[in-house]
The first five atom37 places (N, CA, C, CB, O) and aatype in JSON, in Angstrom:
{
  "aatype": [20, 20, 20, 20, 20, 20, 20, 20, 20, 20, 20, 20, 20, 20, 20, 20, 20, 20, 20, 20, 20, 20, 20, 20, 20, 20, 20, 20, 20, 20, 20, 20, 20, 20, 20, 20, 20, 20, 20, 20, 20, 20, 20, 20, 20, 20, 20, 20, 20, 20, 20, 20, 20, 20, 20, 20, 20, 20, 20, 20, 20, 20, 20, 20, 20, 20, 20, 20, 20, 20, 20, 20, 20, 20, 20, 20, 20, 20, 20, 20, 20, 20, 20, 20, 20, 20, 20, 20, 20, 20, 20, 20, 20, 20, 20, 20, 20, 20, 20, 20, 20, 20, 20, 20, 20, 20, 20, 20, 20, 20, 20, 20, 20, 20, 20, 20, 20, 20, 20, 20, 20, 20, 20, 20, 20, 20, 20, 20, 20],
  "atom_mask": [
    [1, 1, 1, 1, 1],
    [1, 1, 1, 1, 1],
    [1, 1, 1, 1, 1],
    [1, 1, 1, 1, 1],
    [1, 1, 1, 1, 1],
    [1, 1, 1, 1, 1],
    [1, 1, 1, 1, 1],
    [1, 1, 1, 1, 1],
    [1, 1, 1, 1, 1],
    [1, 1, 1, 1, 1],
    [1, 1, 1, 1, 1],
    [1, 1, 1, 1, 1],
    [1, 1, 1, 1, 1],
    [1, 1, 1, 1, 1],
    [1, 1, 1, 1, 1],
    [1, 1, 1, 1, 1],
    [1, 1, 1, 1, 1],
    [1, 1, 1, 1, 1],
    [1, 1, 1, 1, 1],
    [1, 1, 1, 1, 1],
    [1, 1, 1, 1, 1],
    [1, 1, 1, 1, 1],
    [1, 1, 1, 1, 1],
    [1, 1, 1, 1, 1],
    [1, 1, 1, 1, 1],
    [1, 1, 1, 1, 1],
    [1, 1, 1, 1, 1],
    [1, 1, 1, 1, 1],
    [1, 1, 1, 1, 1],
    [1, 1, 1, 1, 1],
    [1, 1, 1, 1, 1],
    [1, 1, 1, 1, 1],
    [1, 1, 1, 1, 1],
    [1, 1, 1, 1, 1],
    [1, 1, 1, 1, 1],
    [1, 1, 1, 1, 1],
    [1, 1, 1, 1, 1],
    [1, 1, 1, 1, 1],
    [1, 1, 1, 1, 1],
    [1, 1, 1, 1, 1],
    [1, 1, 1, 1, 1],
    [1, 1, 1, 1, 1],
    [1, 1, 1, 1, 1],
    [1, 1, 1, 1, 1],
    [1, 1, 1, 1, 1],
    [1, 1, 1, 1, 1],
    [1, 1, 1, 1, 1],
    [1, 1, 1, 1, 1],
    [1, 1, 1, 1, 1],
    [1, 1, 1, 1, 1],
    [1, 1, 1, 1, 1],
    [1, 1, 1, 1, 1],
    [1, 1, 1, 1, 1],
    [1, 1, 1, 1, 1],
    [1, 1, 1, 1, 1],
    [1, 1, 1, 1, 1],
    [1, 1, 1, 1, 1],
    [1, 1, 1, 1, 1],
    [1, 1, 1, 1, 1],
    [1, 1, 1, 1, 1],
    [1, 1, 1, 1, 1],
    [1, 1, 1, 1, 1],
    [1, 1, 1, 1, 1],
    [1, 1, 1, 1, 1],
    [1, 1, 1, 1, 1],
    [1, 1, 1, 1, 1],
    [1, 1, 1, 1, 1],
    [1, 1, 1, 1, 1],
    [1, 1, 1, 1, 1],
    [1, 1, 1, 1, 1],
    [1, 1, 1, 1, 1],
    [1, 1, 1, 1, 1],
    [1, 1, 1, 1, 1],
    [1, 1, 1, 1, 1],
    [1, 1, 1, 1, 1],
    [1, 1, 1, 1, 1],
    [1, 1, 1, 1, 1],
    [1, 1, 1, 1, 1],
    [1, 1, 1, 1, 1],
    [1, 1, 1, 1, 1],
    [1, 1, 1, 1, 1],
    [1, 1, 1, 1, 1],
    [1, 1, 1, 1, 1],
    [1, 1, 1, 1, 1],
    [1, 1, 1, 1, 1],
    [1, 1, 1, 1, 1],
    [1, 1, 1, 1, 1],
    [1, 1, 1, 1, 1],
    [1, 1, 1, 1, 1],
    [1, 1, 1, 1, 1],
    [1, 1, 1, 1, 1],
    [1, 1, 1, 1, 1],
    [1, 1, 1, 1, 1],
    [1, 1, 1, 1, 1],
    [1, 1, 1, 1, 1],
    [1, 1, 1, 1, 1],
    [1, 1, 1, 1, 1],
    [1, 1, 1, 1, 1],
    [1, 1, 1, 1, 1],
    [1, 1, 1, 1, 1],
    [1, 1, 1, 1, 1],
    [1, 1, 1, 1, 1],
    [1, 1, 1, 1, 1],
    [1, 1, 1, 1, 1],
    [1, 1, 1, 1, 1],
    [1, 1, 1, 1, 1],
    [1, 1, 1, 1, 1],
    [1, 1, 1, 1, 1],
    [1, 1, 1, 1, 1],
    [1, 1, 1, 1, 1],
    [1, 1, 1, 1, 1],
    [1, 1, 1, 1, 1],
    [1, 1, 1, 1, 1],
    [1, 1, 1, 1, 1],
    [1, 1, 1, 1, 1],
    [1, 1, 1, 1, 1],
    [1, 1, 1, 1, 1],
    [1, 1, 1, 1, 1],
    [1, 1, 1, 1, 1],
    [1, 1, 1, 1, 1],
    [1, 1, 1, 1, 1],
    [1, 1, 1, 1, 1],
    [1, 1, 1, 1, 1],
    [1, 1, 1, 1, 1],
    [1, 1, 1, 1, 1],
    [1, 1, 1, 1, 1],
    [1, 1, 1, 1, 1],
    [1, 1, 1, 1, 1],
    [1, 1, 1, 1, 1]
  ],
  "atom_positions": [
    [[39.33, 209.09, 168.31], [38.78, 208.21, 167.31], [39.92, 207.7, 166.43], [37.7, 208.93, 166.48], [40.82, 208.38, 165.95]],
    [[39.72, 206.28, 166.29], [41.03, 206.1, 165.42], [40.36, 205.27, 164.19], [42.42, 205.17, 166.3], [41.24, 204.87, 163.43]],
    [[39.36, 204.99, 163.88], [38.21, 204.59, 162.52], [38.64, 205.68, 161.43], [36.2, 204.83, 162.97], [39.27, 205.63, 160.38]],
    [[37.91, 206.86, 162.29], [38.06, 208.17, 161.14], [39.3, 209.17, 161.59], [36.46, 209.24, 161.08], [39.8, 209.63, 162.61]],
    [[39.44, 209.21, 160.33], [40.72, 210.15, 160.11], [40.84, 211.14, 158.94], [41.9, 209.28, 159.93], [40.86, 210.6, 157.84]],
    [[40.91, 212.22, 158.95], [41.3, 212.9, 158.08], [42.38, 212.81, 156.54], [41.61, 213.53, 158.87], [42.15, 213.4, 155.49]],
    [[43.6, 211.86, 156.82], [44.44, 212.0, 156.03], [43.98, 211.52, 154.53], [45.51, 211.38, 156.59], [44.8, 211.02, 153.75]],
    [[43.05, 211.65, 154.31], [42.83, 211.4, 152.82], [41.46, 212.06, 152.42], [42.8, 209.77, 152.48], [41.03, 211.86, 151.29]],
    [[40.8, 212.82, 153.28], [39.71, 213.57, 152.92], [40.26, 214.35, 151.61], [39.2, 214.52, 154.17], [41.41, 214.54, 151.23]],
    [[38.39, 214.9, 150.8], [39.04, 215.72, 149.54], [37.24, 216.43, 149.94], [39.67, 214.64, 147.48], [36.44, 216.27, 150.86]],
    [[37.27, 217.18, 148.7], [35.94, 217.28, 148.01], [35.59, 217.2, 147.46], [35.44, 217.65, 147.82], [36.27, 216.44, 146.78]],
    [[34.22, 217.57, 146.64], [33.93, 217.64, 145.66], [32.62, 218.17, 145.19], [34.2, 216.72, 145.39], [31.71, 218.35, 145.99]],
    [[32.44, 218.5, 143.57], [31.17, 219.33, 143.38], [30.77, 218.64, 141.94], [31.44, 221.19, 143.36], [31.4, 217.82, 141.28]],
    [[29.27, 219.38, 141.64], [29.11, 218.01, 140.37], [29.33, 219.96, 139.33], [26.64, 216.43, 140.22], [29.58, 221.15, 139.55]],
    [[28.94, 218.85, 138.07], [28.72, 219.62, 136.79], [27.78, 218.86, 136.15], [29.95, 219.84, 135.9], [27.13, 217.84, 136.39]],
    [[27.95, 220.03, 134.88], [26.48, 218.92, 134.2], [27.06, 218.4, 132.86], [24.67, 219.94, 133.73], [26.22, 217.84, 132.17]],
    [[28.57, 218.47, 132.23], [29.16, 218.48, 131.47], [30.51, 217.88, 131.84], [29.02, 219.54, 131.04], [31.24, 218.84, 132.1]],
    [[31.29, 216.51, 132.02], [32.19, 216.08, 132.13], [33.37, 216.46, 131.35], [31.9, 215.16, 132.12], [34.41, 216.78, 131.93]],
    [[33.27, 216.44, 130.0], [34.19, 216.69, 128.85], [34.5, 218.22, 128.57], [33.55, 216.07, 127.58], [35.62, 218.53, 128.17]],
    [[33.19, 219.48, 128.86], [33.58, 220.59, 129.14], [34.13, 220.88, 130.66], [32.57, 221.31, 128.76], [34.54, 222.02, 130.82]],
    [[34.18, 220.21, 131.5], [35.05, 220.2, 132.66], [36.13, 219.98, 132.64], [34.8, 219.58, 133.44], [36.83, 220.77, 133.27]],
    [[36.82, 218.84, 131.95], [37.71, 218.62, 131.59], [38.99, 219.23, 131.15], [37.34, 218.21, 131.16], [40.21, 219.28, 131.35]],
    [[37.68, 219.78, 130.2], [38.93, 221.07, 129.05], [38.96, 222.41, 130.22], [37.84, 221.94, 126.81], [40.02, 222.83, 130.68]],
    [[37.95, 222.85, 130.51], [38.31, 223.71, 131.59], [39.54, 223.59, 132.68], [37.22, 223.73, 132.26], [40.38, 224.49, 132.72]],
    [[39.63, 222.66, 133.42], [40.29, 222.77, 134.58], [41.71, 221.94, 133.82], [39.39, 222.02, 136.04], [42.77, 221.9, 134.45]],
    [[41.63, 221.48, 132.79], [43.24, 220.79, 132.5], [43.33, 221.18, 131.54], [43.66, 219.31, 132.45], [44.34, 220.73, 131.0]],
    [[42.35, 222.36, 130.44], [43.58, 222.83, 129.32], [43.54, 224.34, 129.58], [43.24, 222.44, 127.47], [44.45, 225.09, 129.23]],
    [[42.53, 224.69, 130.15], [41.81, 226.4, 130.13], [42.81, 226.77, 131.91], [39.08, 226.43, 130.31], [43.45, 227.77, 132.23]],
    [[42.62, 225.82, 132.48], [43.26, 226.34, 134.27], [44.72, 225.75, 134.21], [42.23, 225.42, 136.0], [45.57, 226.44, 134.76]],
    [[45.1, 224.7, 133.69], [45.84, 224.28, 133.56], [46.67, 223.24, 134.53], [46.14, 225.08, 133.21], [47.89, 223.15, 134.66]],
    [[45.19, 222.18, 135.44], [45.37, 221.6, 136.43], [45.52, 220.33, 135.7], [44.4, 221.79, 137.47], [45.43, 220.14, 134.49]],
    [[45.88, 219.15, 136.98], [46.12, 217.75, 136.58], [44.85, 217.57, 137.01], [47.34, 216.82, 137.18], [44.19, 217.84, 138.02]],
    [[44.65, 216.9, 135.68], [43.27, 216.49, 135.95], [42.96, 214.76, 135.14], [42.19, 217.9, 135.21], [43.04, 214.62, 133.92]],
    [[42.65, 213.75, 135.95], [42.46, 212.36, 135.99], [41.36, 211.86, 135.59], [42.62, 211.91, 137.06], [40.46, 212.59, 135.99]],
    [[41.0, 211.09, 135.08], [39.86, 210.21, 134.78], [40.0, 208.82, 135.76], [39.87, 209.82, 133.07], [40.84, 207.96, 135.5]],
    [[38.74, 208.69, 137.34], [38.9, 207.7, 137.96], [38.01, 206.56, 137.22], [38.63, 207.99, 139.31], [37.45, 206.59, 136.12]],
    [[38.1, 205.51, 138.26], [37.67, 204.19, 137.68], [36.31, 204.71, 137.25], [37.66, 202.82, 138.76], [35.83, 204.58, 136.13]],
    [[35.7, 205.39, 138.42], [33.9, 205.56, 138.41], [33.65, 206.17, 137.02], [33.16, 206.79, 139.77], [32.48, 206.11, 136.63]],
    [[34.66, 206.8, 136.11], [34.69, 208.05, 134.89], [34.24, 209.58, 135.19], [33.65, 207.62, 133.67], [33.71, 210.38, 134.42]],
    [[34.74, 209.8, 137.04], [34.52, 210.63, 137.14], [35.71, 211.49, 137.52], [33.61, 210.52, 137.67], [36.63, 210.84, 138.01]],
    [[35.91, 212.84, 137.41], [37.46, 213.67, 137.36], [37.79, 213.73, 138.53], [37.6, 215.18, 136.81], [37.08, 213.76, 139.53]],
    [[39.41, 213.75, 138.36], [39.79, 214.17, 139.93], [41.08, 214.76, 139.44], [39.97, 212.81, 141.27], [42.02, 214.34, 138.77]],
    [[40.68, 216.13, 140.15], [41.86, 216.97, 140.29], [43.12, 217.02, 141.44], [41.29, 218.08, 140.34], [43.14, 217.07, 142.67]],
    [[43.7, 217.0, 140.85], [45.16, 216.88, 141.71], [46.01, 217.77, 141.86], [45.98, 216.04, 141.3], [46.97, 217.87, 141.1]],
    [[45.83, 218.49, 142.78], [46.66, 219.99, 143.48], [47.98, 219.16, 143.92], [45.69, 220.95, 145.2], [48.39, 218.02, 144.11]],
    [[48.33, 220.47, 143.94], [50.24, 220.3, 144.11], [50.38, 219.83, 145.51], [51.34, 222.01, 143.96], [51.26, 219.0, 145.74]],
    [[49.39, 220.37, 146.74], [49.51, 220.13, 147.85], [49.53, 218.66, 148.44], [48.69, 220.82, 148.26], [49.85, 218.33, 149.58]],
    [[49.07, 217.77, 147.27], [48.66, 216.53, 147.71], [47.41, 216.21, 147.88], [49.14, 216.27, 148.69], [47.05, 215.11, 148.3]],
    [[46.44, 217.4, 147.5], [44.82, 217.12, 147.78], [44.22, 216.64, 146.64], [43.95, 218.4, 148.19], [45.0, 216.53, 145.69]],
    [[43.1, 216.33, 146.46], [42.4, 215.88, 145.66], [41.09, 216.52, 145.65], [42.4, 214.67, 145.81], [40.64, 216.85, 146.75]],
    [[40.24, 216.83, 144.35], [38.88, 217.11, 144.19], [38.37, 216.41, 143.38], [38.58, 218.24, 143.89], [38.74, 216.31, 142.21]],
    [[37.27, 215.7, 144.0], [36.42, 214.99, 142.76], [35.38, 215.94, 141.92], [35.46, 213.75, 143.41], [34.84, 216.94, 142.38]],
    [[35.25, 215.5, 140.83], [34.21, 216.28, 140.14], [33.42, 215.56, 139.25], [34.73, 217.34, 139.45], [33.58, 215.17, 138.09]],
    [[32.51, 215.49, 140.09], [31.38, 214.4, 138.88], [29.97, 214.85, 138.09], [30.68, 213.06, 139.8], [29.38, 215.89, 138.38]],
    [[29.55, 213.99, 137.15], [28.51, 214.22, 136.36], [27.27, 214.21, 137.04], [28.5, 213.38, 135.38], [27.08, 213.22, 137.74]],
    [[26.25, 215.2, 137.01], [25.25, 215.06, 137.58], [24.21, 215.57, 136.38], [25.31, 215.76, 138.94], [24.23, 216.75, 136.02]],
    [[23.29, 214.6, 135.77], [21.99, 215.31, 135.1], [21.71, 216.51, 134.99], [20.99, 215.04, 135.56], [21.96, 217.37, 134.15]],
    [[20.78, 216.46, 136.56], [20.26, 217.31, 136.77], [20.89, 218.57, 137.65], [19.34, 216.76, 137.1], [20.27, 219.15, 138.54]],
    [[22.15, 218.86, 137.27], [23.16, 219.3, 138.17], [22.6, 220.85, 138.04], [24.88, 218.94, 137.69], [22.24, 221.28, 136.94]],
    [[22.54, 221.73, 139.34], [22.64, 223.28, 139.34], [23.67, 223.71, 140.14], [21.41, 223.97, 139.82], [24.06, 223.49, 141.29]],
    [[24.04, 224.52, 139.03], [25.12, 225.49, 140.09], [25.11, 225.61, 141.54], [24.99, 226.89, 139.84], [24.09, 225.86, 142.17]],
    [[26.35, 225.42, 142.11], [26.35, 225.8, 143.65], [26.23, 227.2, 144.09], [27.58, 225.38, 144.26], [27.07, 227.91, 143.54]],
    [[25.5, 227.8, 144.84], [25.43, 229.07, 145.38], [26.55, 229.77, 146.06], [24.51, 229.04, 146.17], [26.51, 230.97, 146.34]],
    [[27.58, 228.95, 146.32], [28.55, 229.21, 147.01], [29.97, 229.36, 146.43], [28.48, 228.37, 147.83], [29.79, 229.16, 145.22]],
    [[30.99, 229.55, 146.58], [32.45, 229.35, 146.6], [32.4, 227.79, 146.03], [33.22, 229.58, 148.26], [31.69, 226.95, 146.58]],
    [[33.04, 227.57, 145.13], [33.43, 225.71, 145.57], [34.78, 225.58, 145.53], [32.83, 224.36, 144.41], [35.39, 224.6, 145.96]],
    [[35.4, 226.76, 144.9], [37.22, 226.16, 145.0], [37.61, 227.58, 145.24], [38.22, 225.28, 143.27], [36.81, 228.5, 145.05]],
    [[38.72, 227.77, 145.62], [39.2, 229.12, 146.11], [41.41, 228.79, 145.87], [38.38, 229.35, 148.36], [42.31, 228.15, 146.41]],
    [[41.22, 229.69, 144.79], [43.05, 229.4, 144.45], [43.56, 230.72, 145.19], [43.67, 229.41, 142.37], [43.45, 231.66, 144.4]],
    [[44.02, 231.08, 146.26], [44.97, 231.73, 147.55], [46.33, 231.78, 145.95], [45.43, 230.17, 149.65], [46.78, 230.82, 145.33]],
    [[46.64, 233.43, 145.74], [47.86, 233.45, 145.11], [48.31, 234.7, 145.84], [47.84, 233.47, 143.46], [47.99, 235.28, 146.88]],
    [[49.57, 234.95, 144.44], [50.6, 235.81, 145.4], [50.57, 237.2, 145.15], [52.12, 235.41, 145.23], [50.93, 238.08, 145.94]],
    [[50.1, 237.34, 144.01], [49.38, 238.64, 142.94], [48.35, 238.57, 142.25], [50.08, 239.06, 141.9], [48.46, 238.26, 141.06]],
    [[47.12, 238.84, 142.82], [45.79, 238.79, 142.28], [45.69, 239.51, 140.96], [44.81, 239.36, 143.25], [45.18, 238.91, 140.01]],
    [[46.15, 240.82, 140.79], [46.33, 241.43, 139.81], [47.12, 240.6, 138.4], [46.97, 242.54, 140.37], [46.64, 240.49, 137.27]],
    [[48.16, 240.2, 138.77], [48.33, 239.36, 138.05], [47.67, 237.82, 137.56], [49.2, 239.38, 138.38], [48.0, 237.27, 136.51]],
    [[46.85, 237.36, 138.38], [46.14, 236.52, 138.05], [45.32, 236.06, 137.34], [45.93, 236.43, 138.46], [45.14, 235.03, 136.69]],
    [[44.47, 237.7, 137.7], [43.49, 237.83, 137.24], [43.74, 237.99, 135.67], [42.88, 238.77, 137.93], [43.19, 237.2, 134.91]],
    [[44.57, 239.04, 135.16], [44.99, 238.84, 134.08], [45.45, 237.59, 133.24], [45.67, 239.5, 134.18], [45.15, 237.52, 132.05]],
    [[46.11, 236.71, 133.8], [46.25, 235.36, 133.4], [44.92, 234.84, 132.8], [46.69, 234.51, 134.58], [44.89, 234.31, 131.69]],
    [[43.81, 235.03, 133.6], [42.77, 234.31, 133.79], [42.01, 235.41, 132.61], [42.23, 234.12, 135.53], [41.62, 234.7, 131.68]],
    [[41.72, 236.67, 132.38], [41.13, 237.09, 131.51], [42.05, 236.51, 130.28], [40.89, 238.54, 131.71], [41.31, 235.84, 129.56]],
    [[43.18, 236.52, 129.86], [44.08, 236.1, 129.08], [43.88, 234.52, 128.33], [45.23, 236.23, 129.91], [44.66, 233.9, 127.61]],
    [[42.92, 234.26, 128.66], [42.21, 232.68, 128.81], [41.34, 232.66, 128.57], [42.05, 231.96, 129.82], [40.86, 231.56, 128.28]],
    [[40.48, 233.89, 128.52], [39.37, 234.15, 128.3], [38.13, 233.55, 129.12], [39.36, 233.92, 127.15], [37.06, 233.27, 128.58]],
    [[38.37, 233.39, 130.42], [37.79, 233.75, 131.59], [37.26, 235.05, 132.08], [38.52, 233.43, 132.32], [38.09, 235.87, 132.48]],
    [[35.94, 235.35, 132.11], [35.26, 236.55, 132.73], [35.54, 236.29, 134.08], [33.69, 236.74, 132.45], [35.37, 235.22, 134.67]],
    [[36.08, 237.57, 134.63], [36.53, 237.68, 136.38], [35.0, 238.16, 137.15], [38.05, 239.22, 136.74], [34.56, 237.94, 138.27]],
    [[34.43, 238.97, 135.89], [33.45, 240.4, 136.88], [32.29, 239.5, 136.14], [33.61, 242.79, 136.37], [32.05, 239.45, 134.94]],
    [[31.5, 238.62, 137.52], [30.61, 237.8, 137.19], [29.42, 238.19, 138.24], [31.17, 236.35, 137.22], [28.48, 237.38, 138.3]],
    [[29.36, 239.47, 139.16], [28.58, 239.96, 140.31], [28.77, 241.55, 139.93], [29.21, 239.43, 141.95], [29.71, 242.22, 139.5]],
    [[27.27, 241.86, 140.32], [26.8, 243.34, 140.22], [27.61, 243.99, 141.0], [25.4, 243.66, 140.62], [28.17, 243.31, 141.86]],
    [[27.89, 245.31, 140.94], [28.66, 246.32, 142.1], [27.73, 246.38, 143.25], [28.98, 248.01, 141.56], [28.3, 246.47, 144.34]],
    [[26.58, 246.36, 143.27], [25.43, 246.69, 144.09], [26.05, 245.28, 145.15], [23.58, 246.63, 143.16], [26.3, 245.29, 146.35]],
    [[26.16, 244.3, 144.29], [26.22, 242.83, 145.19], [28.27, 242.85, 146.03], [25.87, 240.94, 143.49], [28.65, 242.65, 147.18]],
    [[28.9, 243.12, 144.97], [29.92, 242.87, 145.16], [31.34, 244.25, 145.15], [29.88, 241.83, 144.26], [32.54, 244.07, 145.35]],
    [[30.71, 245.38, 144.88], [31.43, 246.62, 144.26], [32.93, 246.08, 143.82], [31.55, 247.97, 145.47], [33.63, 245.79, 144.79]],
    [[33.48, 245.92, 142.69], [34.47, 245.21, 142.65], [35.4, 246.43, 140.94], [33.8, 243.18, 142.45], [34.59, 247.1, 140.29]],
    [[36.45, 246.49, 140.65], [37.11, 247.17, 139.44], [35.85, 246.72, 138.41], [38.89, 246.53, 138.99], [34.82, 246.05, 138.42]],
    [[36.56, 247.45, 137.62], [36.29, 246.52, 136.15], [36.76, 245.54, 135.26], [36.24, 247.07, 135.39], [36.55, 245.29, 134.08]],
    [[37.61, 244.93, 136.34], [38.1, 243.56, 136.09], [37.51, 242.36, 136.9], [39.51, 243.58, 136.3], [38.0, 241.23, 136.98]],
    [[36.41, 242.82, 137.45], [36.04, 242.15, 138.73], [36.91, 241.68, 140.48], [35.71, 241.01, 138.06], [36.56, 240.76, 141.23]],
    [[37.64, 242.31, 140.62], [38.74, 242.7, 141.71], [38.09, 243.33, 142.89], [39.84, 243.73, 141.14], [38.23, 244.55, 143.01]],
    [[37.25, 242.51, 143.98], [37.01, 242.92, 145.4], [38.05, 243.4, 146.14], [36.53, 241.93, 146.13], [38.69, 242.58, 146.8]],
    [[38.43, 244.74, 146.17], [39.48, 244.57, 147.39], [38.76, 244.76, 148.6], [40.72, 245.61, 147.37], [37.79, 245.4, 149.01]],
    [[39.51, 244.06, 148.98], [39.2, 243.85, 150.53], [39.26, 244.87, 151.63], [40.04, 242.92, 151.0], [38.72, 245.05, 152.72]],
    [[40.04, 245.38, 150.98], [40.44, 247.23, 152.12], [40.27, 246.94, 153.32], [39.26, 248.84, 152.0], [39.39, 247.55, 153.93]],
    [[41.35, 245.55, 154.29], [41.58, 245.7, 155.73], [40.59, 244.92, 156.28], [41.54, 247.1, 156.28], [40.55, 244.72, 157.49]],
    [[39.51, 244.3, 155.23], [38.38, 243.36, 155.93], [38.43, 241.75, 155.2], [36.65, 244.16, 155.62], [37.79, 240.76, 155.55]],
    [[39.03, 241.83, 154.53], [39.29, 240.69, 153.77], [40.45, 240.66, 152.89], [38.22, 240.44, 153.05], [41.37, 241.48, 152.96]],
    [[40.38, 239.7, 152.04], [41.6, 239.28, 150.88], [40.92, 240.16, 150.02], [41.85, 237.49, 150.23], [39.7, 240.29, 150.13]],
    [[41.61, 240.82, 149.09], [41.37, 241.01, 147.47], [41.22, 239.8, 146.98], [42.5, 241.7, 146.62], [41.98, 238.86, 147.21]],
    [[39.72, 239.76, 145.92], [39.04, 238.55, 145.19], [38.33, 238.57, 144.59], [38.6, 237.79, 145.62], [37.23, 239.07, 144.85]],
    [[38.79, 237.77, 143.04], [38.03, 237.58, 142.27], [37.44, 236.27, 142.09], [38.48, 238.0, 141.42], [37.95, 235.31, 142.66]],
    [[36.04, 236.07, 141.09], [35.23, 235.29, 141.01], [35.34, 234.98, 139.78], [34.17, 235.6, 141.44], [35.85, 235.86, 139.08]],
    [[34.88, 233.54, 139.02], [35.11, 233.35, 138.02], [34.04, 232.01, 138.09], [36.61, 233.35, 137.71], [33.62, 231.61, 139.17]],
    [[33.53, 231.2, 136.42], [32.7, 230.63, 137.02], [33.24, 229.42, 136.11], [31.21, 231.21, 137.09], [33.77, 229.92, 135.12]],
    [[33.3, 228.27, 136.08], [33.46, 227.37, 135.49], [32.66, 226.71, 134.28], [33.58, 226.84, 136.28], [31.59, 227.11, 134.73]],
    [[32.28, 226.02, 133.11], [31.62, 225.68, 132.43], [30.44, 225.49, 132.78], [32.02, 224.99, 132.01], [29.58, 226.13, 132.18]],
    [[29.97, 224.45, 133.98], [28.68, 224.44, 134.79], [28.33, 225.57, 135.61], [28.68, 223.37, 135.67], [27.36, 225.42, 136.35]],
    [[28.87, 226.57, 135.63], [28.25, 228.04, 136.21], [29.12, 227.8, 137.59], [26.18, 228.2, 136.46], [29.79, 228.79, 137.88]],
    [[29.22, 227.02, 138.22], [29.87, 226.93, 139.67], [30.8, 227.96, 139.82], [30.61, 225.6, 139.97], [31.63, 228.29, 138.97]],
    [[30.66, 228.44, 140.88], [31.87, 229.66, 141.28], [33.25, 229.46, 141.82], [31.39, 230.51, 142.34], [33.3, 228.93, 142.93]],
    [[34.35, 229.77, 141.27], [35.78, 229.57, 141.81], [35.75, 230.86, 141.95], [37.04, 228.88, 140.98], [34.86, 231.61, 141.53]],
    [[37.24, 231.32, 142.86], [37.79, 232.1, 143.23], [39.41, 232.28, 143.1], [37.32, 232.05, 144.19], [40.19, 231.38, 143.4]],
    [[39.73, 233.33, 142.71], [41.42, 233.65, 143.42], [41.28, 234.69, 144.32], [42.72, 234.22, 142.27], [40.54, 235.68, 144.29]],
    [[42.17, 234.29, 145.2], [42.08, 235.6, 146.59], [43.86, 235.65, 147.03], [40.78, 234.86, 148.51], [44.7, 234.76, 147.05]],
    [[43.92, 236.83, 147.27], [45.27, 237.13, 147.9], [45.62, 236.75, 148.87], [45.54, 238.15, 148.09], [44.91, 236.8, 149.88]],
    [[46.54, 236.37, 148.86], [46.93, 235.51, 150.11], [47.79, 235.52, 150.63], [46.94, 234.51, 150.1], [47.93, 234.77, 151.6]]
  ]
}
C-alpha cells in the first residue's frame, strides 16, 4: 500500500478539562506541550511522536493504559513523580499488590510499574525498561 503509511501516525485521548491538562503534562510532567489550530493539545515527545489531547464534554476516563513513560529507574521516578505531588498507588493490592509507593514489580513476568492518573482520571504509567 502506498496511500497509507505510518510515518506520521500519533494518538490520542480526550479529557474533560483542557487548561488543567495543560498544567499537568507541561508544568506538573514537564512535557512540550502545544496549542494546535483546532485549540486542541499536542504533546511532543523527544522521539519525534506526537499525542493529541482533546476536549471532550462528556469525557470519561479510559479504562485502560493511555500513555506509558519506559524509564531507566522506576524507583527513582516514581519519587520524582510523588515529589510533584502525583499519587503513584492509585489500585487496591487485591487488584494490583504493589509497595506503598504504588510499585508493581514484576518479579520475571513483567516490567516494574507504576500508575498514576492525570487531571481527567485517565491512567499513565512508568515502567522499567
Amino acid at each position: 500500500m502506498s496511500a497509507f503509511t505510518t510515518d506520521r501516525a500519533f494518538s490520542g485521548f480526550s479529557v474533560d478539562d483542557l487548561d488543567a491538562a495543560r498544567s499537568f503534562y507541561a508544568d506538573t510532567l514537564g512535557l512540550d506541550v502545544e496549542t494546535n489550530a483546532m485549540g486542541f493539545l499536542e504533546i511532543r515527545l523527544a522521539s519525534g511522536g506526537g499525542i493529541l489531547v482533546y476536549g471532550k464534554p462528556d469525557h470519561t476516563p479510559a479504562s485502560f493504559t493511555v500513555l506509558n513513560f519506559p524509564v531507566d529507574d522506576i524507583d527513582a521516578a516514581v519519587d520524582e513523580l510523588r515529589e510533584r505531588g502525583i499519587e503513584t498507588k492509585i489500585y487496591p493490592d487485591d487488584l494490583f499488590s504493589s509497595d506503598d509507593r504504588g510499585i508493581v514489580r514484576g518479579g520475571g513476568r513483567g516490567p516494574d510499574i507504576a500508575w498514576f492518573r492525570d487531571p481527567a482520571g485517565n491512567v499513565i504509567a512508568v515502567l522499567q525498561a
